[in-house]
C-alpha positions as CSV (number, residue, x, y, z in Angstrom):
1,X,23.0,117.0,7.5
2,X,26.5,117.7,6.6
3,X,28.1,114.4,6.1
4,X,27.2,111.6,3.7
5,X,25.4,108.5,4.2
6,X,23.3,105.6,1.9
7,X,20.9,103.2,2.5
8,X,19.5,100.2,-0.3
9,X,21.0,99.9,-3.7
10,X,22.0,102.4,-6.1
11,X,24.1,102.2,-9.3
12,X,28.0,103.1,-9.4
13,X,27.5,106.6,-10.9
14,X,24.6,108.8,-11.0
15,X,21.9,109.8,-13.5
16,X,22.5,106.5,-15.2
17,X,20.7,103.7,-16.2
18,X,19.5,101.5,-12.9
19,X,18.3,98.3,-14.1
20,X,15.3,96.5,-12.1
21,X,16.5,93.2,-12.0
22,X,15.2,90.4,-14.5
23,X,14.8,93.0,-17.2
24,X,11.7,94.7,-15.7
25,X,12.8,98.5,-17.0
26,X,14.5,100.7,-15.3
27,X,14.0,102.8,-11.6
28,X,13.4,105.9,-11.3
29,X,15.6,108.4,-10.4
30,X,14.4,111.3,-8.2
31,X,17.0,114.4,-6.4
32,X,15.1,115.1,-3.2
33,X,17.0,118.6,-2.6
34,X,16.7,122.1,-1.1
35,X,17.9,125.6,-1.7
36,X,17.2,125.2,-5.7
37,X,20.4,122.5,-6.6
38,X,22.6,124.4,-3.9
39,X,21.4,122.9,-0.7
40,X,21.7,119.3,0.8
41,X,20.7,116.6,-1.5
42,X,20.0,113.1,-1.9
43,X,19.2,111.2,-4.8
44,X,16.6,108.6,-4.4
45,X,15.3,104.6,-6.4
46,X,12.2,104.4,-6.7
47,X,9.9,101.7,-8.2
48,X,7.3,103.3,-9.3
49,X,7.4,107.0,-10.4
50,X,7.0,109.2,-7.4
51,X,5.0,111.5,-9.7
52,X,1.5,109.7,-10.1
53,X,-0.8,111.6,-8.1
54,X,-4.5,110.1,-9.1
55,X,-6.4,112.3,-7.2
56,X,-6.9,116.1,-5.5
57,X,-9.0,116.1,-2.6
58,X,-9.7,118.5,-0.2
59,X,-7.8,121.3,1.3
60,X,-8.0,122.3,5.3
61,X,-6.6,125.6,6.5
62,X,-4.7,125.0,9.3
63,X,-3.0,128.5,9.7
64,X,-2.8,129.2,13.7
65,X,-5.2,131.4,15.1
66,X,-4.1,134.5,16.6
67,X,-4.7,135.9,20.1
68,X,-1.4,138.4,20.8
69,X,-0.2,139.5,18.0
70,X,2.0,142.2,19.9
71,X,3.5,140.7,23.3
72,X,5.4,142.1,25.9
73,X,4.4,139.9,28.7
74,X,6.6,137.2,29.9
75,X,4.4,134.4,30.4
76,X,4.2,130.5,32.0
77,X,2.2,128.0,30.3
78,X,0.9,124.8,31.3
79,X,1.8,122.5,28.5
80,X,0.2,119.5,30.2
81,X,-3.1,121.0,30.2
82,X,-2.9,120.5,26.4
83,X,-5.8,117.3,25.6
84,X,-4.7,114.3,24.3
85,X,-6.1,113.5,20.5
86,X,-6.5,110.6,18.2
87,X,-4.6,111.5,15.3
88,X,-1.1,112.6,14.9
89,X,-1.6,116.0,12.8
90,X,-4.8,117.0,14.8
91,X,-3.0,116.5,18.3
92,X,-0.6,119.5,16.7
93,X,-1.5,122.0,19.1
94,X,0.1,125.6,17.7
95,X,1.2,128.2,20.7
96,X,3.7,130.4,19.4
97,X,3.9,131.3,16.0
98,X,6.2,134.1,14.0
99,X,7.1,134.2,9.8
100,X,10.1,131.9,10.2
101,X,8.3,129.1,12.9
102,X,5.2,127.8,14.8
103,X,6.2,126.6,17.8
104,X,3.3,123.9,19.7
105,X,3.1,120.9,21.5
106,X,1.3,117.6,20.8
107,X,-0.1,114.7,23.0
108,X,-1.0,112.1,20.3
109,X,-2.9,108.4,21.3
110,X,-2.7,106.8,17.8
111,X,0.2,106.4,15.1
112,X,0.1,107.5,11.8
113,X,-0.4,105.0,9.7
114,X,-3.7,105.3,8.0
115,X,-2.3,108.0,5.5
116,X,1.5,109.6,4.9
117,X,2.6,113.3,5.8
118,X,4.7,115.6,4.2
119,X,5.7,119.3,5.2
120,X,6.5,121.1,2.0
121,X,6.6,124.5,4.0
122,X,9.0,123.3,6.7
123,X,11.7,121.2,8.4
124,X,10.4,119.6,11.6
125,X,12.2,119.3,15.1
126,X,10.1,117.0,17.2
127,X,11.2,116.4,20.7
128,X,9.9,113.2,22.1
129,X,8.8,113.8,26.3
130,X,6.6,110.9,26.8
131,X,6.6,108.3,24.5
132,X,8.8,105.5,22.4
133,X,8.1,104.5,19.0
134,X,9.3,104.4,15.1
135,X,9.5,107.3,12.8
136,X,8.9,105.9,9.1
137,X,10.0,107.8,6.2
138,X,10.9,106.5,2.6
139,X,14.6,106.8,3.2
140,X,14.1,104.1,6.3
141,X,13.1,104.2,10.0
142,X,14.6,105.4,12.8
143,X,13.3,104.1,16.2
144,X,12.5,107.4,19.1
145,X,12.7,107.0,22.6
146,X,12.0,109.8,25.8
147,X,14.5,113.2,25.5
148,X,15.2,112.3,21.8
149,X,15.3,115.3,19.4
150,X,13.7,114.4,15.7
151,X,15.1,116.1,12.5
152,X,12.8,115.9,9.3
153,X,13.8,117.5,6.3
154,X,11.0,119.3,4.6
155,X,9.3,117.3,1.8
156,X,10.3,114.1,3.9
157,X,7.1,111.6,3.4
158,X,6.6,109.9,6.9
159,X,4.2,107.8,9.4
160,X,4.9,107.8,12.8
161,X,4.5,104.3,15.4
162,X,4.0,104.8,18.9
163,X,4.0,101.9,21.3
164,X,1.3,103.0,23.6
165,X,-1.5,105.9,23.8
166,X,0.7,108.2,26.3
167,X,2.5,110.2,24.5
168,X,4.0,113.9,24.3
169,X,6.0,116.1,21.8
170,X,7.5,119.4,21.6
171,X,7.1,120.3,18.1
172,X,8.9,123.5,15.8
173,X,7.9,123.4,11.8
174,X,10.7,126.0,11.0
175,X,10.7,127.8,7.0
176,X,14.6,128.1,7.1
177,X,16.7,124.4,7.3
178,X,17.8,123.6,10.6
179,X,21.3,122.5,10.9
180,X,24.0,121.7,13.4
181,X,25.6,125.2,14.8
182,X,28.5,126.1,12.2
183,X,30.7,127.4,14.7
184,X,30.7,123.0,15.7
185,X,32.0,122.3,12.4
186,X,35.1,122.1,10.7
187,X,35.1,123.5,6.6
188,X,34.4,120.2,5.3
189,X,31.4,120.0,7.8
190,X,33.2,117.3,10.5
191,X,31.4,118.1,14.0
192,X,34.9,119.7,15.5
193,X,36.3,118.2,19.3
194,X,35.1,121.1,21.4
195,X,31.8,120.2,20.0
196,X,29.2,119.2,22.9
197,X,28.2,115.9,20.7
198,X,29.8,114.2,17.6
199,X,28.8,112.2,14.3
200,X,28.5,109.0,16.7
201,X,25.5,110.0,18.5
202,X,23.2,111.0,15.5
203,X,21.1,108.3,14.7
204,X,20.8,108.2,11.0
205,X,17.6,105.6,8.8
206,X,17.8,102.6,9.0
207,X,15.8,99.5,7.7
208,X,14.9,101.1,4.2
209,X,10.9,100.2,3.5
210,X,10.5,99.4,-0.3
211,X,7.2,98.7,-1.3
212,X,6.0,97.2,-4.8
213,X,2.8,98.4,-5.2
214,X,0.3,100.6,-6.8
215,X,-3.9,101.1,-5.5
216,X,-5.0,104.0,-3.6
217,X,-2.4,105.8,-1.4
218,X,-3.4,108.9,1.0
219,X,-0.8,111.2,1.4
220,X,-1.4,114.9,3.1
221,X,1.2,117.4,2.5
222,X,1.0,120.9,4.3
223,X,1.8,124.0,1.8
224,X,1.0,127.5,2.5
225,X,-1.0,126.9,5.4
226,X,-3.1,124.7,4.2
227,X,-3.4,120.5,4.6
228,X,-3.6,119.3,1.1
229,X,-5.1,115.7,0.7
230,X,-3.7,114.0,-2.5
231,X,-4.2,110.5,-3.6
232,X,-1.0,108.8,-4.9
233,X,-1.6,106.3,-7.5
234,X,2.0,104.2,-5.8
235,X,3.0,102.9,-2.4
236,X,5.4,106.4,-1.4
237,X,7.5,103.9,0.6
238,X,9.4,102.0,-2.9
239,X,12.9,103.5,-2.7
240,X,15.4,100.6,-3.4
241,X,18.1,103.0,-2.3
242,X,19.5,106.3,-2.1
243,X,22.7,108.3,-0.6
244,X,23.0,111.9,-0.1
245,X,23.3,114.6,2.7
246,X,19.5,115.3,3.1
247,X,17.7,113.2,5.3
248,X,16.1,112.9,8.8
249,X,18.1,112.1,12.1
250,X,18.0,111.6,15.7
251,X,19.7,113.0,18.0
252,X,18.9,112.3,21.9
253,X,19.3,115.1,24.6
254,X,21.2,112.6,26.7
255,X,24.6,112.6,24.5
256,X,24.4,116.6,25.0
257,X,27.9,117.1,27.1
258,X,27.0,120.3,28.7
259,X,30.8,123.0,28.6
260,X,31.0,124.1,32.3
261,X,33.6,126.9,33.5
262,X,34.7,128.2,36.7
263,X,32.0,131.6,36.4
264,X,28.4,131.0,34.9
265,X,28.5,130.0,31.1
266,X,26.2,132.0,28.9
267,X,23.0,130.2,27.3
268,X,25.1,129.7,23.8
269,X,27.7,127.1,25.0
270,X,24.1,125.3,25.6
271,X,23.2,125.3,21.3
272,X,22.2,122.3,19.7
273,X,20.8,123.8,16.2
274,X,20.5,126.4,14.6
275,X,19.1,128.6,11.5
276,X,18.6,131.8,10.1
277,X,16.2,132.8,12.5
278,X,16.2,130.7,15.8
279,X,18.2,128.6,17.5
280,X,18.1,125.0,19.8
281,X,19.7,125.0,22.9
282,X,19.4,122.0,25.3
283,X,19.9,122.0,29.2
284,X,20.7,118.9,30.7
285,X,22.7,117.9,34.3
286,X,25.7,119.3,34.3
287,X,28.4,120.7,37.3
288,X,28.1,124.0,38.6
289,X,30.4,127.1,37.9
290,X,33.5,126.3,40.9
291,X,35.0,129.6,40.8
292,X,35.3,129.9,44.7
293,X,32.9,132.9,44.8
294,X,30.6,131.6,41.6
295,X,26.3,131.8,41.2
296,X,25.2,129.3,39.7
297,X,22.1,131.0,38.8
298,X,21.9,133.2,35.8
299,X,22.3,136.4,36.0
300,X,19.7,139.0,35.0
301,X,19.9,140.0,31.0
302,X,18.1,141.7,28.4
303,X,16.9,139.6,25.3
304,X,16.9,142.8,23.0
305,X,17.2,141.0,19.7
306,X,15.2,137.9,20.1
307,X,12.4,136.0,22.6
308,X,13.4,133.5,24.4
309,X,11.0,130.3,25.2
310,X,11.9,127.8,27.8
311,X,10.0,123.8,27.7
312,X,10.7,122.7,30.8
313,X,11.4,118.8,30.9
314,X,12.9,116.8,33.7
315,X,14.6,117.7,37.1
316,X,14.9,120.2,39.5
317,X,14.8,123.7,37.4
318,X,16.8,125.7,40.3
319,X,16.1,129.7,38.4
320,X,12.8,129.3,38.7
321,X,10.1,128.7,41.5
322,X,7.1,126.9,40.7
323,X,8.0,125.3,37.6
324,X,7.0,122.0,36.4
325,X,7.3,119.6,33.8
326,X,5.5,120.4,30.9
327,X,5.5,124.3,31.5
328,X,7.2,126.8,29.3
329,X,8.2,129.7,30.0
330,X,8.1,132.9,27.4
331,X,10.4,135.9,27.9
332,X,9.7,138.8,25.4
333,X,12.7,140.7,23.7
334,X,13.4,144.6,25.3
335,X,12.1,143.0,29.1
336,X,15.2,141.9,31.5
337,X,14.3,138.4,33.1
338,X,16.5,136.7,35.7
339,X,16.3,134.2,38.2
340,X,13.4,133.8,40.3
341,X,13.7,135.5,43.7
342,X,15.4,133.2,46.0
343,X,16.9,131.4,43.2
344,X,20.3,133.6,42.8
345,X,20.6,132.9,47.1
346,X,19.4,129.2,46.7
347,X,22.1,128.8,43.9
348,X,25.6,129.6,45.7
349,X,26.9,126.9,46.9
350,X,25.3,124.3,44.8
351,X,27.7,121.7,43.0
352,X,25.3,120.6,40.3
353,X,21.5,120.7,38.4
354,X,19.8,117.5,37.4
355,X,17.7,119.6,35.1
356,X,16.2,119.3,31.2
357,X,15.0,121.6,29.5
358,X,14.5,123.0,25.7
359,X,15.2,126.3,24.6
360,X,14.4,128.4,21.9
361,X,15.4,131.7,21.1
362,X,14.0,133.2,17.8
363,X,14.6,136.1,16.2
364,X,11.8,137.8,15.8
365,X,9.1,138.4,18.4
366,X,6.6,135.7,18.6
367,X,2.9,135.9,18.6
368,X,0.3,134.1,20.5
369,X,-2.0,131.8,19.5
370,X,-6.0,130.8,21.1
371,X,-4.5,127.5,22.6
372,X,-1.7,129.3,23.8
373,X,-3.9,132.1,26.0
374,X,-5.8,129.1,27.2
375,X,-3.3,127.4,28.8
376,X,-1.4,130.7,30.0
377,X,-1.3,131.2,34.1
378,X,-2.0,135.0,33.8
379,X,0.4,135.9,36.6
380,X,4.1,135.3,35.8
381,X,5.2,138.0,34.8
382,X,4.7,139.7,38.0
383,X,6.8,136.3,39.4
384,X,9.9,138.9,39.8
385,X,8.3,141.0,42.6
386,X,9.7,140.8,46.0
């Protein structure tokens, strides 16, 4: 994140002594940081060292199984078609995958709480559909709700509470950070006023966890493909406090203020992240272009530098025809794709969309995985014919 925030206590300057009160030692300091020591940061308290691993269990490969490596059909899923699971990580369904990103959805029933998770490959978006709950990491807890967007830094340690067994998540593990689109930011990283959201609606930790004690502590970390299980000799949840610029955040799709204009606005005034090989772009209700002569619809282009994925979430999604919540849509790079037919005719006149939706465009083609092909209608790419 590029602005500062703390949490708990921590002394007045760092890499100093931090006494435990009543003369119990000292805490532990720990930098939890990325790019080497030229990337966000944040310096964390624990009580315990958070080095005391007791045990190596087993390893699981969980690299995505591959169905398309080479795609140049634009395709519809049917993302609700995915089946619910128990647990949080095996819910992790895996549809689209590249080198910088796997794209997948999950429908979990339980919360993770009977061991802690930590991506050491990648920083997580999770998108919550269906579903309200807490997300707890050692930095603190920040409570989700339905169209909220979920930031977690790699490395973050977390558990996740749901309130109920219904739930559903759009999920991308991305290898490169994901930040807030540069172009919104001033050189001292302040989110700038033709931004389409500002510092106030990201919804930083809260309610830091610090746990004294030590026993028996599960904690699977994914590296290299592979689930690592690791038994931690120390509760990972005993930071006293930290401050720093690297931490995990919410952000909800319903503080997204969409920029309109009199003629149809291309899909980047729609970016809500980015890296250095995809971006996030979020389509909520918004007005229509009121140039006197204006289609709303989008007009037909060419993705020739990157694929372009579409989750289709709430409302009426007026470019397409049969669409439904739940579906995504995949257009290839080097195919034009436009809207549906009917859909440019349907369009003019229109004031307005009540529509959500979640976009992704990386840059670099995507493959497709088993669960993918599964779940994949077969037909829409000839959805263009007259």
């Amino acid at each position: 994140m590029p602005f500062y925030h703390t949490l708990g206590q921590i002394p007045p300057k760092r890499h100093t002594q931090f006494a435990k009160p009543d003369g119990q030692g000292l805490y532990y300091e720990q930098l939890f940081g990325t790019i080497g020591f030229e990337g966000m940061s944040s310096l964390l308290y624990h009580v315990h060292r958070p080095t005391m691993v007791r045990e190596v269990l087993d390893s699981v490969d969980v690299t995505p199984k591959l169905a398309v490596a080479k795609n140049m059909l634009s395709r519809k899923l049917i993302g609700f078609t995915i089946e619910p699971a128990d647990d949080f990580l095996e819910s992790r369904t895996p549809l689209l995958v590249n080198n910088d990103l796997i794209f997948g959805l999950a429908a979990p029933r339980q919360s993770l709480t009977s061991y802690f998770y930590k991506n050491a490959d990648s920083d997580e978006l999770l998108f919550v559909h269906k579903g309200t709950g807490r997300l707890r990491t050692l930095l603190g807890t920040i409570p989700f709700q339905y169209g909220d967007y979920l930031i977690i830094p790699r490395g973050m340690i977390y558990q996740i509470e749901f309130d109920s067994d219904n739930n559903r998540l759009l999920y991308v593990e991305s290898h490169s950070p994901i930040y807030t689109p540069k172009r919104y930011r001033n050189h001292f990283g302040q989110l700038l006023e033709h931004a389409p959201f500002c510092e106030r609606d990201i919804v930083q930790p809260r309610d830091l966890e610090t746990h004294d004690e030590t026993g028996d502590f599960l904690i699977k970390i994914k590296k290299q493909g592979a689930l690592h299980s690791l038994v931690y000799a120390s509760h990972p949840f005993d930071v006293v406090g930290w401050d720093g610029y690297n931490y995990p955040y919410a952000f909800s799709i319903l503080n997204f203020e969409p920029i309109t204009g009199r003629v149809h606005q291309p899909p980047p005034v729609h970016q809500t992240f980015q890296t250095d090989s995809f971006v996030v772009c979020s389509f909520v209700p918004r007005l229509f272009d009121y140039h006197p002569l204006a289609i709303p619809a989008p007009y037909n282009h060419s993705n020739i530098d990157s694929d372009e994925v579409i989750y289709y979430v709430d409302g009426d999604f007026m470019s397409r025809n049969d669409i439904a919540q739940g579906h995504i849509t995949l257009h290839p790079g080097g195919i034009p794709h436009g809207p549906a037919p009917g859909a440019m005719e349907r369009s003019i006149g229109k004031t307005e969309t009540q529509e959500y939706a979640v976009m992704v465009d990386t840059f670099r083609p995507l493959m497709l995985t088993e669960q993918a092909l599964r779940i994949d209608d077969g037909k829409y790419y000839k959805s263009w014919l007259e």
